[in-house]
N, C-alpha and C positions, 0 to 999 in steps of 0.2 A: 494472530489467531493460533499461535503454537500452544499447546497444552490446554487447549477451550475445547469442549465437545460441540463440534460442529455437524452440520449434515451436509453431505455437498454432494452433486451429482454432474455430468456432464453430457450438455446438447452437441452430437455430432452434426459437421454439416450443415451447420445452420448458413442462409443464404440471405447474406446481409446487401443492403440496397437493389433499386428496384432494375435499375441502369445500371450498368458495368458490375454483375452482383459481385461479391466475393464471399468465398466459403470461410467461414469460422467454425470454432466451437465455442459456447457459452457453458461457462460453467455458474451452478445457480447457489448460492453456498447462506445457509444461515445457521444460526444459536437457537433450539427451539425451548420453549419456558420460559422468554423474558417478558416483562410485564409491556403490555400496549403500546405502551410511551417510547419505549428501549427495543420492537422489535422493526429488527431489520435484517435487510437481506443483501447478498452481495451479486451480482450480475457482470462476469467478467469475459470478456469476447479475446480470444487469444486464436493462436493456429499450432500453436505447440501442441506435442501429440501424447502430455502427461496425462498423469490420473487427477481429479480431482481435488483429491489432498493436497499432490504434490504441486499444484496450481495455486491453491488457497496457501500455501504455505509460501509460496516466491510471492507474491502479492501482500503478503502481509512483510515480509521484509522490505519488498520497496517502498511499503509505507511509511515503514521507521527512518530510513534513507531519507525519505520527502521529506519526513518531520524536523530529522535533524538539518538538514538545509535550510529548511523556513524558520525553524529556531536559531540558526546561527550566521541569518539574513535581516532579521526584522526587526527593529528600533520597538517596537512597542510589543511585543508577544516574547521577541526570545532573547539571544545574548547580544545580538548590534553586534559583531565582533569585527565587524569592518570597521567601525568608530573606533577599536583603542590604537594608542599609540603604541603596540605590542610590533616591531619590526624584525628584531632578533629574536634567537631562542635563550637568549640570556635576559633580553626583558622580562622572560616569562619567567624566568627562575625566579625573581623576586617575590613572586605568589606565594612560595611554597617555603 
C-alpha cells in the first residue's frame, strides 16, 4: 500500500472476545474511488501502539513477504524452487 492514497484511521481499545477479552486496536484502512467490484477495505487487530500509516504500511510489507514464500513454495502458482536440482551456488551460475 506504499505510495496508494489511502484513508486509515485507528480503534483504540477495542475489547476483543467475550471470555477472557483482550484489548486491541483495529486499524480500518481503505482506497476511496474504486469502482464496486474493487472496493475493499482492510481490518487489522494488532496491540502495537503505532499510527495508522505506519500499521498499514508493515502489513503491506508482510504481505510481499507471504507472497514471496507462496511463490517460491507452490508447484502450480509460483517457481516450485524446491523441485530443481539447484544444490550449490555454482549450480546456479550456470543461469546467468
Amino acid at each position: 500500500m506504499s505510495g496508494v492514497a489511502r484513508h486509515a484511521g485507528v480503534i483504540h481499545n477495542v475489547e476483543f472476545r467475550q471470555h477472557d477479552a483482550v484489548r486491541q486496536h483495529v486499524v480500518v484502512c481503505g482506497k476511496p474511488g474504486l469502482p464496486r467490484h474493487r472496493d475493499e477495505c482492510w481490518y487489522l487487530m494488532t496491540d502495537l501502539p503505532y499510527t495508522a500509516d505506519t500499521l498499514t504500511q508493515l502489513q503491506s510489507r508482510r504481505m510481499c513477504i507471504g507472497e514471496w514464500f507462496r511463490d517460491k513454495e507452490n508447484r502450480r502458482y509460483g517457481w516450485a524452487l524446491r523441485l530443481t536440482l539447484i544444490r550449490r551456488q555454482s549450480d546456479a551460475t550456470a543461469w546467468y
